[in-house]
C-alpha positions as CSV (number, residue, x, y, z in Angstrom):
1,X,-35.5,54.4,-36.2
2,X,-37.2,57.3,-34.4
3,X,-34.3,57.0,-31.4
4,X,-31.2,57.2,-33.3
5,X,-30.6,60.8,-32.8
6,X,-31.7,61.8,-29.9
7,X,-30.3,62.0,-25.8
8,X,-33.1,60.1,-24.0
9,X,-34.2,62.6,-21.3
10,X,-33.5,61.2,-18.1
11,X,-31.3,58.7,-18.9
12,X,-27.4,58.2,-17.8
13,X,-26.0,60.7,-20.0
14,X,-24.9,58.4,-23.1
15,X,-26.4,59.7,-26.5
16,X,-27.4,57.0,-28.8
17,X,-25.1,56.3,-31.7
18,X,-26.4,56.9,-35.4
19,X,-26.2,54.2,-37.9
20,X,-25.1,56.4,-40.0
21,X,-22.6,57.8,-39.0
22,X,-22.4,61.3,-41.0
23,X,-23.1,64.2,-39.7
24,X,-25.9,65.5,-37.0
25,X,-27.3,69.0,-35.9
26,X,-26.1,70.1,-32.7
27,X,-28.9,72.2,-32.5
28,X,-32.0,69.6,-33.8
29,X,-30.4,66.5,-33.7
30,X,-31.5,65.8,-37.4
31,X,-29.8,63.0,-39.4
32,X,-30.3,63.1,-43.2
33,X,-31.8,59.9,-44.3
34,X,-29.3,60.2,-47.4
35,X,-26.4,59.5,-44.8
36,X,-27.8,56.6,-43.3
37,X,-28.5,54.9,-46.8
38,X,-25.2,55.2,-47.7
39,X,-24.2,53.3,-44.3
40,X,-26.6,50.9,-44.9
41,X,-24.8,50.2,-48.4
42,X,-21.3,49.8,-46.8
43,X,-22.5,46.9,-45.0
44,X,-24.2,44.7,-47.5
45,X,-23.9,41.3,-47.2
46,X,-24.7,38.7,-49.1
47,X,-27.9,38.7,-52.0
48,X,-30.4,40.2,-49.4
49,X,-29.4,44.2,-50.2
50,X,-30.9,46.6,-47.4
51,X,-32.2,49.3,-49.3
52,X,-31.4,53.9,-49.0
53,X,-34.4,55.4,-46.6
54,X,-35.0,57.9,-49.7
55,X,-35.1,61.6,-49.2
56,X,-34.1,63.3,-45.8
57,X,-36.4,62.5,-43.1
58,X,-36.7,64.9,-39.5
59,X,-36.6,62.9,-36.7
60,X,-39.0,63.3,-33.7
61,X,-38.2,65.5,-30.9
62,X,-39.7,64.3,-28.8
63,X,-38.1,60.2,-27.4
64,X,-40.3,57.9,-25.3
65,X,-38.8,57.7,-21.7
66,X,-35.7,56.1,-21.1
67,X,-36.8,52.4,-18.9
68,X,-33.3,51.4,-17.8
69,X,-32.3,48.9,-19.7
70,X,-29.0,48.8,-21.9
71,X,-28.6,49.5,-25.5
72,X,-29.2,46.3,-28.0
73,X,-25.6,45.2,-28.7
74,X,-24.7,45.6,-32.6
75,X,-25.0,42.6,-34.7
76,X,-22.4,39.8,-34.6
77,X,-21.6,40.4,-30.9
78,X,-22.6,39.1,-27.5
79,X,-22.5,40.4,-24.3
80,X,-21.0,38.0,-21.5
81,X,-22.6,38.1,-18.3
82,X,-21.0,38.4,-15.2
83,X,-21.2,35.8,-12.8
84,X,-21.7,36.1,-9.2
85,X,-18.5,36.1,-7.0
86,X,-18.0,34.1,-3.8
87,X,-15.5,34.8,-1.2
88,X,-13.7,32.3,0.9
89,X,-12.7,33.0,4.4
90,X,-8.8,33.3,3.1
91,X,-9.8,36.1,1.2
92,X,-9.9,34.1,-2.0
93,X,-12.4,35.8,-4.3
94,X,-14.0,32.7,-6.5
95,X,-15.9,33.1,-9.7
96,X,-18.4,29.9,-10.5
97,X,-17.3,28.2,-14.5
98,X,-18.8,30.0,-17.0
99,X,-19.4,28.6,-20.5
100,X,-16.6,28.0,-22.7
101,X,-14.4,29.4,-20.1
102,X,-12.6,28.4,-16.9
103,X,-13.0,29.9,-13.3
104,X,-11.6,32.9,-12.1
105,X,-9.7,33.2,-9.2
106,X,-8.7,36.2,-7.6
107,X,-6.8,37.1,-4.5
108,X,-8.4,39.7,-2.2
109,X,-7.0,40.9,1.5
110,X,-7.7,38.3,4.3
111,X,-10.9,39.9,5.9
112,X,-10.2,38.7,10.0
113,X,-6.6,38.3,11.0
114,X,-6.0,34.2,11.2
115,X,-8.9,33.5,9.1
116,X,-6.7,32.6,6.0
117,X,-4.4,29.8,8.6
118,X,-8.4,28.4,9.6
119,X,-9.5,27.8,5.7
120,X,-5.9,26.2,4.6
121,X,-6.5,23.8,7.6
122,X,-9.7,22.8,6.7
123,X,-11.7,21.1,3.6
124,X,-11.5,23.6,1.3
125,X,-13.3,23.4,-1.8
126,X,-15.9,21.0,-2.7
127,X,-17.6,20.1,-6.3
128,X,-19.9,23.1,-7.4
129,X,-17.8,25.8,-6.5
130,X,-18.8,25.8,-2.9
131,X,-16.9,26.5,-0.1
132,X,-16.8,24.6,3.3
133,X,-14.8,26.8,5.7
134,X,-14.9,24.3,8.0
135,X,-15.6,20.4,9.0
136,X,-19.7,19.3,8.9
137,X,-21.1,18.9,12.3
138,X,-19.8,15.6,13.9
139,X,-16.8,15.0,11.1
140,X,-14.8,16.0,14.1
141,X,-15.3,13.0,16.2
142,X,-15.8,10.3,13.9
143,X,-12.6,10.0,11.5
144,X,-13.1,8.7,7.7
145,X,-12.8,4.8,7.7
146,X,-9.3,3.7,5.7
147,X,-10.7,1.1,3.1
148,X,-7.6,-0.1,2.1
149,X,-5.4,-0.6,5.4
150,X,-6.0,-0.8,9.7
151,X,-3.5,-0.8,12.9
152,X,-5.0,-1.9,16.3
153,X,-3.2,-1.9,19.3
154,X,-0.4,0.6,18.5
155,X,-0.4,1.8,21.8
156,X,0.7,-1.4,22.6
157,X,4.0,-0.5,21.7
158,X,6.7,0.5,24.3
159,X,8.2,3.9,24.3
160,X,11.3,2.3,24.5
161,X,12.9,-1.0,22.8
162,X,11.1,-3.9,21.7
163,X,11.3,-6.9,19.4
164,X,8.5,-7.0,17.0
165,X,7.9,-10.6,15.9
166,X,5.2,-10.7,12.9
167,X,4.3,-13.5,10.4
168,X,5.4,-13.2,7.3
169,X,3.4,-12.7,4.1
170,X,3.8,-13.7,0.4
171,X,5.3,-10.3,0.2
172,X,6.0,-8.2,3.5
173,X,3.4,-5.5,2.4
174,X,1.3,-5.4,5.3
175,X,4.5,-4.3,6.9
176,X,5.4,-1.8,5.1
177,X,1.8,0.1,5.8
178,X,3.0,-0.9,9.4
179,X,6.2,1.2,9.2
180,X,4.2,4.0,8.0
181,X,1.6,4.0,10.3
182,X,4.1,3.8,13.0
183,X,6.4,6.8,11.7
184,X,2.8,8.9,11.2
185,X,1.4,8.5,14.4
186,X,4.5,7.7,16.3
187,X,6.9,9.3,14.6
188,X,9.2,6.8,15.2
189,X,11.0,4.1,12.7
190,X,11.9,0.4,13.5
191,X,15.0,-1.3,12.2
192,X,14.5,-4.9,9.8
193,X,16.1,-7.9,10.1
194,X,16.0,-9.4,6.1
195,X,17.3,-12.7,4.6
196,X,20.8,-12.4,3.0
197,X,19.7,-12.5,-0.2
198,X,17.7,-10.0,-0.3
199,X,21.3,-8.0,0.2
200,X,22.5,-9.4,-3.2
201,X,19.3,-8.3,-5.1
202,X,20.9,-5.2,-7.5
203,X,20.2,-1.5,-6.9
204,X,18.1,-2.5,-2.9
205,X,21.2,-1.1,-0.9
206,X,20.4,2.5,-0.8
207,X,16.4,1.3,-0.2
208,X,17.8,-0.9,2.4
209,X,20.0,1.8,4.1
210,X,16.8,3.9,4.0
211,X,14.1,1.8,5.8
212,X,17.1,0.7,8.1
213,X,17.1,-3.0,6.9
214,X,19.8,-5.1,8.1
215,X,21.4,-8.8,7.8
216,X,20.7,-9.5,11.5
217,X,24.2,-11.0,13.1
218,X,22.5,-11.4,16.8
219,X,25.2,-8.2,18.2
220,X,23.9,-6.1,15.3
221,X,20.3,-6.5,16.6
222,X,21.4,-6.2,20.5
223,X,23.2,-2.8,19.9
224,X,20.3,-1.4,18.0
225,X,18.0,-2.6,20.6
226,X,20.3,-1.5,23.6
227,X,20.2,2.2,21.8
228,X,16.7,2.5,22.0
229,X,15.4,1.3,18.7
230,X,12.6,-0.9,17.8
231,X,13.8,-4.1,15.5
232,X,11.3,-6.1,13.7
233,X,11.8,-9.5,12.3
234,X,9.8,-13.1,11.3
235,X,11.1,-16.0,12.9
236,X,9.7,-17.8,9.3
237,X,11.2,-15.9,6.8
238,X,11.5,-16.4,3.2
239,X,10.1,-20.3,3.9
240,X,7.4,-19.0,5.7
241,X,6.6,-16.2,2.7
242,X,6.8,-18.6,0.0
243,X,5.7,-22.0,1.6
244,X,2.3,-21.1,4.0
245,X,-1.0,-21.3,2.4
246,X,-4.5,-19.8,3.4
247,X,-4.5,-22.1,6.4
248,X,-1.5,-19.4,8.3
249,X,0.6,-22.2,9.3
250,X,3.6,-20.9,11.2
251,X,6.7,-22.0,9.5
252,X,9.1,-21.5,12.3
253,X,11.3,-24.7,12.6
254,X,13.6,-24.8,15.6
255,X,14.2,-20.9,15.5
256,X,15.2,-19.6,18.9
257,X,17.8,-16.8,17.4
258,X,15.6,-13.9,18.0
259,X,14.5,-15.0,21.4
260,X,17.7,-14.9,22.6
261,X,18.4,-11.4,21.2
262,X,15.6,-10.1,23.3
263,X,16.8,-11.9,26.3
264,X,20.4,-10.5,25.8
265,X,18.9,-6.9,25.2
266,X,16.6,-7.4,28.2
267,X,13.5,-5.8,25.7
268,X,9.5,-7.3,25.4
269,X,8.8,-9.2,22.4
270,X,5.8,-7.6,20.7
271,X,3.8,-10.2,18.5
272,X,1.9,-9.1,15.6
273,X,-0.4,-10.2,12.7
274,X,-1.9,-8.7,10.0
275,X,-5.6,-10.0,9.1
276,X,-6.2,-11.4,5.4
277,X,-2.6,-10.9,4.1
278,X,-2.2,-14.0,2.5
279,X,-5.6,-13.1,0.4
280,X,-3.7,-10.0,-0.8
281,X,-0.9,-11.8,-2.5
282,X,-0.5,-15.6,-2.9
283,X,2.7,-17.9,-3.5
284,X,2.4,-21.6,-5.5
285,X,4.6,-22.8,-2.9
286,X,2.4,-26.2,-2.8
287,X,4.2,-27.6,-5.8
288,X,7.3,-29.3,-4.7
289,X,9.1,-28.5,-7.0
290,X,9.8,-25.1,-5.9
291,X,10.5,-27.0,-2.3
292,X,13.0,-28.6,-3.3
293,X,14.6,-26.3,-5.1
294,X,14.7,-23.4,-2.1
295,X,15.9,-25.8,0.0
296,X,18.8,-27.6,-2.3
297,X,19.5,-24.1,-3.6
298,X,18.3,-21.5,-1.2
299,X,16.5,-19.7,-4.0
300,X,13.4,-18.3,-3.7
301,X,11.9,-19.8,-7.1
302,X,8.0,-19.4,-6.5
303,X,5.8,-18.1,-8.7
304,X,3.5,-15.5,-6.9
305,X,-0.1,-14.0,-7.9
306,X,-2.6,-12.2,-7.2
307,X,-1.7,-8.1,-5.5
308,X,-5.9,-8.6,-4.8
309,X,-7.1,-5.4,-3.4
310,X,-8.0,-6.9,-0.1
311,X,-8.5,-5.5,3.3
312,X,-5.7,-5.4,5.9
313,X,-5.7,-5.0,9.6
314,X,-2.8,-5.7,11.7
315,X,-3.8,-6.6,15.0
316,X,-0.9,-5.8,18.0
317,X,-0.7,-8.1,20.5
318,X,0.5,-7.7,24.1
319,X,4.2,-7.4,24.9
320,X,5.9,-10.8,26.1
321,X,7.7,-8.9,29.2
322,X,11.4,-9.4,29.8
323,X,12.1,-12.2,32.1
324,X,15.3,-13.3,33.4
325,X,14.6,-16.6,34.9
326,X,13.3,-18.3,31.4
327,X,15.9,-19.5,28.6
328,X,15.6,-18.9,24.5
329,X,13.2,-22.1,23.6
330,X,10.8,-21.2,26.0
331,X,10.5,-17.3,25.1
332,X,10.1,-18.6,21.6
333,X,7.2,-20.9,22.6
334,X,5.6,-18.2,23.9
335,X,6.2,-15.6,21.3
336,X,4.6,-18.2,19.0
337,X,1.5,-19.3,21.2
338,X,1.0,-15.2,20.8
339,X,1.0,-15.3,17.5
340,X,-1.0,-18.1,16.9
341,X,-3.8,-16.9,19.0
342,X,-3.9,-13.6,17.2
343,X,-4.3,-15.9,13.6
344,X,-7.0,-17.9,15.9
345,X,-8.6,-15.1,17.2
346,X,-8.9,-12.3,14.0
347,X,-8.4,-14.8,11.1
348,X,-11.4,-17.0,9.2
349,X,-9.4,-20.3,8.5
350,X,-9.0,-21.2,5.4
351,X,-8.9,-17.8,4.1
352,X,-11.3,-16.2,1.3
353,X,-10.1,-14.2,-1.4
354,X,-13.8,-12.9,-2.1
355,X,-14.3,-12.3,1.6
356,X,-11.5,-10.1,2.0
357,X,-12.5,-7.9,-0.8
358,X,-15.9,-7.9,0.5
359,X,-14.2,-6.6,4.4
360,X,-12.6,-3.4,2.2
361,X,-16.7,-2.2,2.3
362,X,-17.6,-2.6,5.9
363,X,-18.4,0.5,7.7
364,X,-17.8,-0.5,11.0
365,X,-14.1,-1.5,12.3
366,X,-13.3,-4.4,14.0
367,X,-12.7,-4.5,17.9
368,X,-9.3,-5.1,18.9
């Protein structure tokens, strides 16, 4: 109590408040101890009663020496403390989480000219409040494996036209990572040739106009080819899709169609095959029931399971180059021997649902 009325001597200025609040000597600083009581008594609380100090009471003139250090805070309050700020390189002023409360963020001038361009284009912020301006030593140079999904050989394909010949899935999935690897890194698109029902499946057509899917009449395919474009298509199909099993038999028939479109365009055929995509997804194409019924009816009546979250790598072979002196049924054979030596060459026969998964956590990619 001896501190109450009196300016500590060397201190910042601030004269200590009086509990009581009445009134004080300018010239002595004295407090009457009658005044205080009668504060004490406006704030009782509960049965513990604070009791008056009694008769009026001088305090000390002289204070011990002021050390520094703040004022207790009256009861029922707290005093928050400030947390250290950390500035980013564009100029972003970032407070770490306090407790009970979120972070603050506050915008500050950019502190070198082009420094705020160099921290949107890197990392950014990682757990913790910490800030990585830019990429750890050696992140440079080795790219983040994909987990899910892998392309090899895309430089294989021609500036120009070509006729990409892939086998077909239980579901075409593979190629659509395909078409989106090849718009990212290529920035280019490539035009599909899809089975006529898939035309008279309700609300496609604008998804169909989009990806550039077409019915394939063979002049349809030679124009788009002749303008530049790159045109995809499975020689299998829907029978292959629905009808192959883990062993990756090709399910081409007599099919020489798209062999003779690339002859007529004068365009390479580009084969391709994606690793582990009948693991992914998987028809019951083995009853014959269904058999019959797709080829009475045309209608693709198989049961499919599975959408396993295995690993896929499409493997690009190298371009069958145009050649003039061969006819339609031997371009075919060899588009075919291509294919099948990409299934022989990057596919364990029969195929492993468990092993596939298991390829999603290898570290190291697999040579082209």
């Amino acid at each position: 109590m001896g501190n109450l009325g009196r300016r500590h001597p060397g201190c910042c200025g601030r004269a200590a408040r009086t509990r009581g609040g009445g009134a004080r000597s300018l010239a002595t600083g004295r407090v009457s101890g009658a005044e205080l009581g009668s504060r004490a008594d406006r704030e009782r609380s509960g049965p513990a009663r604070r009791t008056s100090l009694g008769s009026a009471q001088e305090l000390p003139r002289s204070a011990p020496p002021c050390t520094g250090q703040s004022r207790a805070a009256p009861p029922g309050s707290f005093r928050r403390k400030r947390r250290p700020a950390r500035v980013a390189p564009n100029g972003v002023r970032r407070i770490l989480p306090q407790r009970g409360g979120g972070a603050d963020t506050t915008r500050l001038p950019d502190p070198t000219p082009g420094a705020r361009g160099a921290a949107l284009a890197g990392p950014g912020l990682r757990g913790g409040g910490r800030w990585r301006s830019k990429p750890e030593a050696g992140l440079e140079s080795q790219p983040l494996p994909e987990r899910g999904y892998e392309v090899h050989g895309l430089e294989k394909i021609p500036e120009g036209p070509g006729l990409v010949v892939f086998y077909h899935g239980a579901t075409p999935i593979d190629y659509f990572y395909f078409l989106a690897k090849l718009f990212i890194l290529k920035n280019r698109m490539c035009y599909t040739v899809a089975d006529h029902f898939v035309f008279k499946l309700p609300g496609f057509k604008l998804l169909l106009d989009v990806f550039g899917v077409m019915h394939g009449p063979k002049e349809e395919c030679v124009k788009a080819l002749k303008n530049g474009h790159l045109v995809a298509i499975s020689p299998g199909g829907v029978r292959e899709a629905l009808f192959s099993d883990e062993n990756y038999v090709l399910v081409w028939g007599n099919r020489t169609g798209f062999a003779q479109v690339a002859i007529d365009a004068k365009v390479p055929i580009i084969p391709m095959f994606t690793q582990n995509v009948r693991e992914g997804i998987r028809t019951l194409g083995g009853i014959r029931l269904f058999r019959l019924i797709y080829e009475r009816l045309r209608l693709p009546l198989v049961p499919i399971y599975g959408e396993f979250p295995v690993k896929f790598r499409t493997y690009i072979g190298d371009p069958i180059p145009y050649d003039p002196n061969i006819n339609a049924a031997e371009l075919s054979g060899k588009a075919k021997a291509a294919i099948q030596s990409l299934i022989d060459r990057h596919q364990k026969i029969p195929g492993n649902v468990f092993r596939a998964l298991m390829e999603r956590f290898e570290t190291q990619q697999k040579e082209d």
